[in-house]
C-alpha positions in Angstrom: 116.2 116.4 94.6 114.6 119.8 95.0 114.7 121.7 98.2 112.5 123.8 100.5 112.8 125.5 103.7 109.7 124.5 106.4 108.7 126.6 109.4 107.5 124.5 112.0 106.0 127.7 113.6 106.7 126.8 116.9 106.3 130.5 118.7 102.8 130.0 117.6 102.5 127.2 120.4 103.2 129.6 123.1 99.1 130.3 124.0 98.0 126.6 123.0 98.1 123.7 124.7 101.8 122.6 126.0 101.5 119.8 124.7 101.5 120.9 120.9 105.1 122.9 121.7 106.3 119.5 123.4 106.1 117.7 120.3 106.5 119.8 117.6 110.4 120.7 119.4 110.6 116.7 119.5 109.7 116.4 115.8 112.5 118.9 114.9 115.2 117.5 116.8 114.4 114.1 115.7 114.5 115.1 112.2 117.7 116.6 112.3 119.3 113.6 114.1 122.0 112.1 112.6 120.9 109.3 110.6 121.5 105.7 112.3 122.7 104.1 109.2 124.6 107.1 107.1 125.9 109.2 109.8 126.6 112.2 107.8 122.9 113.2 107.0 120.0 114.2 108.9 117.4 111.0 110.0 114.6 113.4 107.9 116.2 115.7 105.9 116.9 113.9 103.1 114.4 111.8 100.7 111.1 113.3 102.9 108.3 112.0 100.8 107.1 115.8 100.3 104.1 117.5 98.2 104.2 121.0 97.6 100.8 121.7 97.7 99.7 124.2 94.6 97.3 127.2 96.0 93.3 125.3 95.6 92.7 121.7 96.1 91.5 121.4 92.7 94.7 122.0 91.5 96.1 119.1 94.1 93.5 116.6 92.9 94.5 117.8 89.2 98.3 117.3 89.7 97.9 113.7 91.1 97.8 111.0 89.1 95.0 109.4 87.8 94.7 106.6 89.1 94.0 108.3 92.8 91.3 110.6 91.2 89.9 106.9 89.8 90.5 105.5 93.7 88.7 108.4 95.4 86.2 108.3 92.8 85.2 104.9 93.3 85.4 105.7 97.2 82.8 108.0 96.9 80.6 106.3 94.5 80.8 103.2 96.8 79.4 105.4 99.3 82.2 105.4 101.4 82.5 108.8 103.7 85.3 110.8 105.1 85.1 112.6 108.7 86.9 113.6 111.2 86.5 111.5 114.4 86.8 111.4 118.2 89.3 108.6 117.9 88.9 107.3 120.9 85.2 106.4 120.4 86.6 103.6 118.2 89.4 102.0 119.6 87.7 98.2 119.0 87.3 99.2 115.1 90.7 100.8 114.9 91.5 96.9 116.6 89.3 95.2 113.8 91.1 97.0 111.3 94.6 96.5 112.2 94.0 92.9 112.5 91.9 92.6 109.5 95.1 91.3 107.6 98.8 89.7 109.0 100.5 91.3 106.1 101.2 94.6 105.1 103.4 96.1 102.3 104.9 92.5 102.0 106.0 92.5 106.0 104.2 90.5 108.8 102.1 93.5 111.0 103.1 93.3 114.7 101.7 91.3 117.1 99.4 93.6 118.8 98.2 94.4 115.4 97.4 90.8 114.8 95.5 90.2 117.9 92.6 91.8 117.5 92.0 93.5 120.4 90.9 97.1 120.6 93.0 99.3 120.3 95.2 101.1 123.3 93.4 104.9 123.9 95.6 107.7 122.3 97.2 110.4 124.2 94.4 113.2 122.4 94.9 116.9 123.0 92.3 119.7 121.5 94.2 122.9 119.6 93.3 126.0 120.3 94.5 127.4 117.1 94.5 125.9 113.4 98.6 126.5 113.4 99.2 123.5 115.3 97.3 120.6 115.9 97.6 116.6 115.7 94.4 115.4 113.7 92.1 112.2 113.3 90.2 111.5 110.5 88.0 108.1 109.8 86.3 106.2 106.1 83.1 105.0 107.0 81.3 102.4 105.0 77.5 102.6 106.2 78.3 104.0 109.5 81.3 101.4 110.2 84.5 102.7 110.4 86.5 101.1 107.4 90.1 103.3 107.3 92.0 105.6 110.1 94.7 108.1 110.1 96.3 110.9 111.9 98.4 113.3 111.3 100.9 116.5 112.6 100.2 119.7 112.0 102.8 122.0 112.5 103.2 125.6 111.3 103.8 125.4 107.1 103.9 121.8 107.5 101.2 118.8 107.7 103.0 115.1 108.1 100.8 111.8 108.0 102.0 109.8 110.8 99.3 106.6 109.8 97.0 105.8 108.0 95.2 102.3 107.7 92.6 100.7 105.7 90.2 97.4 106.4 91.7 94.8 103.8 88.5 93.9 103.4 87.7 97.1 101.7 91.1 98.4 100.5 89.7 97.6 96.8 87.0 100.7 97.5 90.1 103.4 97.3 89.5 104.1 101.0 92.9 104.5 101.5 93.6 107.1 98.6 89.9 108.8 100.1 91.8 109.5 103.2 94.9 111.0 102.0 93.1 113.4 99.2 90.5 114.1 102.1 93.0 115.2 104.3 94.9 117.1 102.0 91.2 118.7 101.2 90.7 119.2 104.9 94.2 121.3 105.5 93.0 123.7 102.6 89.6 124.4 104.0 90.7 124.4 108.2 94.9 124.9 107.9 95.6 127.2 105.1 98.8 127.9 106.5 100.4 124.4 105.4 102.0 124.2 102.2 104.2 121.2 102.5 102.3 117.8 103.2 104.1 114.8 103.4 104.0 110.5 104.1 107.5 109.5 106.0 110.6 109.3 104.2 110.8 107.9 100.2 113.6 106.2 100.0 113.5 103.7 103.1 110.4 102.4 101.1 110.1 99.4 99.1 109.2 100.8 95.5 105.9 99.3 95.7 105.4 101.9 98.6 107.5 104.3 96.4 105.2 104.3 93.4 102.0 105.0 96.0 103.4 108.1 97.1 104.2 109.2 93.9 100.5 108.4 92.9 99.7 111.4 95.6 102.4 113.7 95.0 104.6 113.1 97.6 108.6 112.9 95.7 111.6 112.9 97.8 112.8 116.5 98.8 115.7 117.7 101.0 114.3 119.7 103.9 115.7 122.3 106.1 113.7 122.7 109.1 113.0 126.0 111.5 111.5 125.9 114.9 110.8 129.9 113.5 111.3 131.6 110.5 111.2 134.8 111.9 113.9 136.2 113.7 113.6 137.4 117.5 113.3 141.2 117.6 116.7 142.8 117.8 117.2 144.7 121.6 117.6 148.0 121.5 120.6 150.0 122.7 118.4 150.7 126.2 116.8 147.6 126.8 120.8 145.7 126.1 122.1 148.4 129.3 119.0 147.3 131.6 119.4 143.6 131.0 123.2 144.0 131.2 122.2 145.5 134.7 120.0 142.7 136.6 
């Protein structure tokens, strides 16, 4: 299992929003919390479902597999359209969606999935930088919304916390649309990531397994900074002064 070393960037928070350094601290410590089941590793240090991302996005949509160039093909040919969206404008499709089948990935959805409702509004803070940011992005077939997903954005590193697609219209590729359209959307607005990643790979069935894979994401071991660079050392001076109050 190959390793890298991600830098969550977190000093860049320091001018944005608070919220942005709220979460990314609570992302890092609950990655390196002890795992519930196998106490002596890290809850997401181990098996991240990772893609190093090559330098263009035409070498990402090259290095995929096939079969996702074929999905997002047929996406777009079937005139399905990828933006980012106001999520909150769309909270009775995002309901629509999530109830449009009981059954995902072989387990039951949950209950407020099922019902149908809209959906609750999300907690949605603007960025003021491109470092850090926590991103919506919508399919749209004919001006419906068809597919959601959001994401973290956090120094070097981009995670997918969701993503969803109508069932009705899964067999358009709008899934695979929205995860090459967001890896798309980091090279041309958040050139600074280079690690993008779906959850953990082994906790997933191997159906699951096999559609990471399709998109590049393998399992890596991860060792996580809040900062790769080092605080300034204090001079000799500055040490006596601070010594002194």
């Amino acid at each position: 299992m190959p390793s890298v070393t991600v830098d969550l960037m977190h000093a860049a928070t320091s001018q944005n929003d608070p919220f942005f350094g709220r979460i990314v601290h609570e992302f890092y410590v609950d990655a390196n919390r002890r795992h519930r089941k196998l106490p002596f590793l890290r809850r997401f240090t181990h098996g991240v479902a990772l893609c190093v991302l090559p330098s263009s996005f035409e070498q990402y949509f090259m290095m995929i597999d096939a079969s996702a160039r074929r999905n997002y093909k047929k996406a777009v040919r079937e005139g399905c359209t990828f933006r980012p969206i106001e999520i909150n404008k769309h909270l009775a499709e995002i309901g629509a969606i999530r109830s449009s089948s009981d059954v995902r990935q072989g387990k039951l959805v949950p209950e407020h999935y099922r019902s149908g409702e809209p959906a609750k509004p999300f907690d949605v803070h603007r960025s003021l930088c491109r470092s850090h940011d926590y991103v919506y992005f919508g399919a749209f077939l004919h001006d419906n919304l068809i597919g959601y997903a959001y994401a973290l954005i956090a120094g070097e590193f981009c995670g997918i916390e969701h993503v969803l697609g109508h069932a009705e219209h899964l067999s358009l590729g709008v899934v695979p649309q929205l995860i090459i359209s967001m890896a798309k959307n980091l090279y041309e607005n958040h050139p600074m990531v280079k690690y993008y990643a779906y959850g953990s790979y082994f906790g997933a069935a191997e159906t699951m397994r096999r559609f990471k894979r399709k998109f590049g994401f393998l399992p890596h071991r991860v060792r996580w900074l809040m900062n790769a660079q080092p605080q300034p050392p204090i001079s000799a001076s500055a040490a006596l002064i601070q010594g002194g109050q």
